[in-house]
C-alpha positions as a LaTeX table, in Angstrom:
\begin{tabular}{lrrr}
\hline
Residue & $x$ (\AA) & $y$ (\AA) & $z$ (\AA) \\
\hline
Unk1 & 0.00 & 0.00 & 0.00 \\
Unk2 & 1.08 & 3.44 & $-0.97$ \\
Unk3 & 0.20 & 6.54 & $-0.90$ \\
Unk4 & 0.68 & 10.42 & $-1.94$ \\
Unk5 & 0.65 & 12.97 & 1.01 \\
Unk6 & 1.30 & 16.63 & 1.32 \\
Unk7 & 4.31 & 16.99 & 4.15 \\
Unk8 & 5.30 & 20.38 & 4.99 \\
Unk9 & 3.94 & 22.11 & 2.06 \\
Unk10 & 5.17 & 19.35 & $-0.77$ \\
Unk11 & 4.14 & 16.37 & $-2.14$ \\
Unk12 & 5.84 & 12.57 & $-1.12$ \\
Unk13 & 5.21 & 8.91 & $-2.17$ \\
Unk14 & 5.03 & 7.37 & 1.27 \\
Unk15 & 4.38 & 3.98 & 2.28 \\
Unk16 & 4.86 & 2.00 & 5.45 \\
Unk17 & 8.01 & 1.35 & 6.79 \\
Unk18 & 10.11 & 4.39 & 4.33 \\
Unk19 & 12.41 & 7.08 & 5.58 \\
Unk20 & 12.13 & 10.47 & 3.92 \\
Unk21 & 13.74 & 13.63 & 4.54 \\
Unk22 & 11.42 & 16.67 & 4.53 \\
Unk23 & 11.74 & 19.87 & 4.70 \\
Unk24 & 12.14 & 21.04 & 8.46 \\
Unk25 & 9.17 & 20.61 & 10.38 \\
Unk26 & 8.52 & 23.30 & 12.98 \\
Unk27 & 8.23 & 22.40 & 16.60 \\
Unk28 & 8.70 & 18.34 & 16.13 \\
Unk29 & 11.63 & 16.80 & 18.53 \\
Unk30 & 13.42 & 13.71 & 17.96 \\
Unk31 & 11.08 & 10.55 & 18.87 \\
Unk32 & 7.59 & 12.86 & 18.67 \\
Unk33 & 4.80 & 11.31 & 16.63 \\
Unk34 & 3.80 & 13.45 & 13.56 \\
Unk35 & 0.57 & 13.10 & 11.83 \\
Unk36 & $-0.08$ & 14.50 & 8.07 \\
Unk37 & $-4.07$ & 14.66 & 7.00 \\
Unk38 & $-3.57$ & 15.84 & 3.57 \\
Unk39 & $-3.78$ & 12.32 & 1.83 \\
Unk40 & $-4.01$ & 13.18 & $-2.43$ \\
Unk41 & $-4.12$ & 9.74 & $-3.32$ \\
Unk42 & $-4.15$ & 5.94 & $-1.81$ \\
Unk43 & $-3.67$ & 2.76 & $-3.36$ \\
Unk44 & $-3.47$ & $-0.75$ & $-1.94$ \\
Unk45 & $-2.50$ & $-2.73$ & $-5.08$ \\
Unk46 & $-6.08$ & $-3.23$ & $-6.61$ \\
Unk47 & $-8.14$ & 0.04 & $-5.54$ \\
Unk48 & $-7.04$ & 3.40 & $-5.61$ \\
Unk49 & $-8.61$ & 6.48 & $-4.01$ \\
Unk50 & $-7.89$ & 9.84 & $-5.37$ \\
Unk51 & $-8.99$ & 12.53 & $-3.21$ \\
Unk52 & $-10.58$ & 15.85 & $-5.02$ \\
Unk53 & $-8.30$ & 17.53 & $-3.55$ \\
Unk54 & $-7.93$ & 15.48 & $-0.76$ \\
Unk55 & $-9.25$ & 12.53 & 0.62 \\
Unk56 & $-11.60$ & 12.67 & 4.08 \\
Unk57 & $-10.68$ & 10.17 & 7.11 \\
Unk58 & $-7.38$ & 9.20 & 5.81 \\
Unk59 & $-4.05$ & 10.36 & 7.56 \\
Unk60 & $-0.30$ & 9.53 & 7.47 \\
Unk61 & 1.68 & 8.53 & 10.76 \\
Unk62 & 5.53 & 9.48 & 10.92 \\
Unk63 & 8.22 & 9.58 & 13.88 \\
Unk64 & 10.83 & 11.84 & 13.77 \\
Unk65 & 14.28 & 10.60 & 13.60 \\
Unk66 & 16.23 & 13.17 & 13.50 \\
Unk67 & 16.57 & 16.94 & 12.42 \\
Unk68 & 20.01 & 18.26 & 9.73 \\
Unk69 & 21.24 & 20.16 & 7.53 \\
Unk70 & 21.63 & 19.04 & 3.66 \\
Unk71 & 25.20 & 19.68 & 1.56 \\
Unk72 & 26.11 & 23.39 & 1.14 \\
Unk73 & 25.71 & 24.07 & $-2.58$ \\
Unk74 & 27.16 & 27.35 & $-4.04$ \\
Unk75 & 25.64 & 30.43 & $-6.27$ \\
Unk76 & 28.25 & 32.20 & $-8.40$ \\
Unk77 & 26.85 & 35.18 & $-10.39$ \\
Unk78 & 29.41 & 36.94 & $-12.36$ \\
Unk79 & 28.15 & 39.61 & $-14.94$ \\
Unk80 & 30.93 & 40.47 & $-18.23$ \\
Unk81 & 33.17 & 43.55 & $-18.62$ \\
Unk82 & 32.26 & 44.65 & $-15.22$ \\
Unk83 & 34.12 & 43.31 & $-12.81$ \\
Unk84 & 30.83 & 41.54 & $-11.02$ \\
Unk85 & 31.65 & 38.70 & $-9.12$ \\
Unk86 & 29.15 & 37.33 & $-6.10$ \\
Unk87 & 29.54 & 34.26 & $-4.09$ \\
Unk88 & 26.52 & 32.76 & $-2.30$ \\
Unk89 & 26.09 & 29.49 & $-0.08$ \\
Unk90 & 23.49 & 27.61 & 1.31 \\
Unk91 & 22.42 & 24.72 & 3.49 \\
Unk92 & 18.67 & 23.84 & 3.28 \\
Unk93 & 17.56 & 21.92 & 6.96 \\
Unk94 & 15.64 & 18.99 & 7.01 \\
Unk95 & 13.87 & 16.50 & 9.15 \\
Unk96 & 14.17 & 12.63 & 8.59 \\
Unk97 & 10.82 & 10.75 & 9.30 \\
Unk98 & 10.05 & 7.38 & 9.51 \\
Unk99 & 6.27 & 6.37 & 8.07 \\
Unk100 & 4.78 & 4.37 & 10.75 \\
Unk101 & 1.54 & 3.98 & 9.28 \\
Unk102 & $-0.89$ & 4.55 & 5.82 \\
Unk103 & $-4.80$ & 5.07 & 7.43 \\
\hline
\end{tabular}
């Protein structure tokens, strides 16, 4: 069984037993239990349910693992015959979750 979910404003395949990392979720510790109700679409193999937009009564159950930061990429902007030259980084933060269960 499988199903699509909204998690922190984006869309995720999720199904019982994965690990995903998210985009950091606000107020969740390490070991707290984290529900998601927007459920777009569920399928168990033979039926499938898609929601308009979502679907009523069904939910997704997660556990945080553990909250990071992703690899630092870097922005170079550079504009010719001027002498323009601008170095960015960045480090987006994250939160792993475990899907406990597919209601």
């Amino acid at each position: 069984m499988f199903a699509i979910a909204e998690i922190a404003g984006k869309q995720y395949k999720v199904e019982k037993g994965a690990i995903l990392q998210v985009d950091k979720l606000k107020g969740a510790k390490e070991g707290d239990k984290v529900k998601a109700d927007k459920v777009l679409l569920k399928s168990d193999g033979s039926k499938t349910e898609i929601g308009t937009p979502s679907l009523s009564g069904a939910s997704v159950e997660m556990t945080v693992k553990a909250h990071g930061r992703g690899d630092k990429i870097r922005v170079f902007k550079k504009k010719p015959k001027k002498r323009f030259e601008r170095t960015q980084g960045h480090r987006q933060s994250y939160t792993e979750v475990e899907i406990t269960a597919v209601k």
